[in-house]
C-alpha positions in Angstrom: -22.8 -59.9 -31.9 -24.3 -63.4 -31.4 -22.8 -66.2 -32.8 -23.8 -68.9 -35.2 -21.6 -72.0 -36.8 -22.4 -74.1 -39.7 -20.1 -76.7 -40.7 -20.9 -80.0 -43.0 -19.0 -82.6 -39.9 -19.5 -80.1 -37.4 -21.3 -81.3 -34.1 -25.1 -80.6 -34.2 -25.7 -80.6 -30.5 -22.6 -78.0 -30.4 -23.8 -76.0 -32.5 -27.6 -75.8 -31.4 -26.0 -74.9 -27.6 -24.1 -72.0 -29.3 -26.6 -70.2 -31.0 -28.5 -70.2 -27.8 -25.8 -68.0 -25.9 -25.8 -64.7 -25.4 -23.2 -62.0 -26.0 -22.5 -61.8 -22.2 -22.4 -65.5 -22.2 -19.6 -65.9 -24.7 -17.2 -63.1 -23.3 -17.7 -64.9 -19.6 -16.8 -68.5 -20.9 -13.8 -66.8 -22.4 -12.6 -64.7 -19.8 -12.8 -67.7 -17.2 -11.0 -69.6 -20.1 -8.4 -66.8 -19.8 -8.2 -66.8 -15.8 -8.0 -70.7 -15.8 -4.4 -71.5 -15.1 -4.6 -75.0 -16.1 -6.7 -74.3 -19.5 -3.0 -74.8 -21.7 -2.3 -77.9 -18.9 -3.1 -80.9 -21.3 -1.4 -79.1 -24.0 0.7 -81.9 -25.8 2.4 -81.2 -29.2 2.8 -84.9 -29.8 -0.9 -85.4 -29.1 -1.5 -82.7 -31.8 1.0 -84.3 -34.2 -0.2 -88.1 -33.4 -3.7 -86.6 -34.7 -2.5 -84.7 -37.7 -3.4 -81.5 -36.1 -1.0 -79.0 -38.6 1.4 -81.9 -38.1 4.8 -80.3 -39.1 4.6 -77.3 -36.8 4.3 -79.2 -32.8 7.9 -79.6 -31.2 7.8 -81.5 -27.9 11.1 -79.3 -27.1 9.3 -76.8 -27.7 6.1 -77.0 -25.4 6.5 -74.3 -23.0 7.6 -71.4 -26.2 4.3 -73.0 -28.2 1.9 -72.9 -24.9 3.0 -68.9 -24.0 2.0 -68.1 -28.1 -1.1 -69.7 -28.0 -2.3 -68.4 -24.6 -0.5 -64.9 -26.2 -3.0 -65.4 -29.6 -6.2 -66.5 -27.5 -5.5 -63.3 -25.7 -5.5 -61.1 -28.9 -8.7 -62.8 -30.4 -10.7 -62.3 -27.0 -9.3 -58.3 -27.8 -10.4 -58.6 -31.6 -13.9 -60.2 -30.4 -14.6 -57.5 -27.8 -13.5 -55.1 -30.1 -15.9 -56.4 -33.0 -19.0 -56.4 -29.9 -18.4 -52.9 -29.0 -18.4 -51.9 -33.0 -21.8 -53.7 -33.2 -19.5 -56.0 -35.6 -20.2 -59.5 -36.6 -17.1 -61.9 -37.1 -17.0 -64.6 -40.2 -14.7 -67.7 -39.5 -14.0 -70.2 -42.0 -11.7 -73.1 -41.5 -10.7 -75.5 -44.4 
Protein backbone atom coordinates (compact mmCIF):
# COMPACT_ATOMS: atom_id res chain seq x y z
CA UNK A 1 0.00 0.00 0.00
CA UNK A 2 2.72 2.43 0.94
CA UNK A 3 1.95 5.69 2.03
CA UNK A 4 2.82 9.20 0.83
CA UNK A 5 1.45 12.80 2.25
CA UNK A 6 1.74 16.06 0.63
CA UNK A 7 0.34 19.00 2.20
CA UNK A 8 1.27 22.92 1.52
CA UNK A 9 1.88 23.52 5.97
CA UNK A 10 2.47 19.99 6.40
CA UNK A 11 5.70 19.01 8.31
CA UNK A 12 8.59 18.18 5.91
CA UNK A 13 10.63 16.05 8.25
CA UNK A 14 7.15 14.10 8.90
CA UNK A 15 6.54 13.52 5.87
CA UNK A 16 10.06 12.41 4.56
CA UNK A 17 9.97 9.68 7.77
CA UNK A 18 6.57 8.39 6.27
CA UNK A 19 7.33 7.66 2.89
CA UNK A 20 10.23 5.73 4.19
CA UNK A 21 7.95 3.05 6.16
CA UNK A 22 6.97 0.08 5.03
CA UNK A 23 3.50 -1.60 4.91
CA UNK A 24 4.41 -3.80 7.89
CA UNK A 25 5.75 -0.76 9.55
CA UNK A 26 2.52 1.22 9.44
CA UNK A 27 0.01 -1.64 10.60
CA UNK A 28 2.64 -2.28 13.73
CA UNK A 29 2.68 1.49 14.83
CA UNK A 30 -1.07 1.14 14.61
CA UNK A 31 -1.78 -1.90 16.30
CA UNK A 32 0.50 -0.90 19.30
CA UNK A 33 -1.48 2.42 19.00
CA UNK A 34 -4.53 0.21 19.41
CA UNK A 35 -3.02 -1.97 22.41
CA UNK A 36 -1.70 1.23 24.22
CA UNK A 37 -4.18 1.79 27.06
CA UNK A 38 -3.18 5.20 27.70
CA UNK A 39 -3.04 6.35 23.81
CA UNK A 40 -6.83 8.35 24.51
CA UNK A 41 -5.19 9.38 28.18
CA UNK A 42 -4.37 13.17 27.29
CA UNK A 43 -7.54 13.38 25.50
CA UNK A 44 -9.00 16.82 26.53
CA UNK A 45 -12.02 18.30 24.74
CA UNK A 46 -11.28 21.71 26.13
CA UNK A 47 -7.69 21.45 24.82
CA UNK A 48 -9.31 20.66 21.33
CA UNK A 49 -11.77 23.48 21.72
CA UNK A 50 -9.08 26.09 23.23
CA UNK A 51 -7.19 25.27 19.78
CA UNK A 52 -10.21 25.50 17.41
CA UNK A 53 -9.89 21.83 16.73
CA UNK A 54 -13.93 21.43 15.16
CA UNK A 55 -14.61 23.77 18.12
CA UNK A 56 -18.42 23.31 18.56
CA UNK A 57 -18.45 19.56 18.82
CA UNK A 58 -15.80 18.83 22.34
CA UNK A 59 -18.04 18.65 25.57
CA UNK A 60 -15.96 18.29 28.76
CA UNK A 61 -19.18 16.36 30.16
CA UNK A 62 -18.89 14.44 27.66
CA UNK A 63 -15.12 13.02 27.64
CA UNK A 64 -15.48 9.53 28.42
CA UNK A 65 -18.73 9.01 25.55
CA UNK A 66 -16.28 11.15 22.96
CA UNK A 67 -12.93 8.99 23.94
CA UNK A 68 -14.99 5.28 23.51
CA UNK A 69 -16.08 6.84 19.70
CA UNK A 70 -12.91 7.89 18.77
CA UNK A 71 -11.00 4.77 19.97
CA UNK A 72 -14.45 2.99 18.33
CA UNK A 73 -13.55 5.07 14.71
CA UNK A 74 -9.61 4.43 14.95
CA UNK A 75 -10.69 0.87 15.28
CA UNK A 76 -12.77 0.80 12.02
CA UNK A 77 -10.09 2.84 9.92
CA UNK A 78 -7.22 0.27 11.10
CA UNK A 79 -10.11 -2.40 9.57
CA UNK A 80 -10.70 -0.17 6.31
CA UNK A 81 -6.69 0.23 5.94
CA UNK A 82 -6.07 -3.54 6.33
CA UNK A 83 -8.76 -4.16 4.22
CA UNK A 84 -7.47 -1.69 1.35
CA UNK A 85 -3.67 -3.73 1.95
CA UNK A 86 -5.03 -6.98 1.43
CA UNK A 87 -7.08 -5.66 -1.89
CA UNK A 88 -3.66 -4.25 -3.15
CA UNK A 89 -5.77 -0.87 -2.62
CA UNK A 90 -4.28 2.50 -2.22
CA UNK A 91 -6.12 5.03 0.11
CA UNK A 92 -6.50 8.99 -0.86
CA UNK A 93 -7.02 11.41 2.20
CA UNK A 94 -7.71 14.95 1.91
CA UNK A 95 -8.39 17.22 4.68
CA UNK A 96 -9.47 20.95 4.27
Amino acid sequence: MGMTACHMEADQNLIERLKTKSEEDLFEAMEELEEDDNALSGFSPRELAQNDIYPAIWHESEKESLREELAAAFHELKAFFSAMASDSKGIVISIY
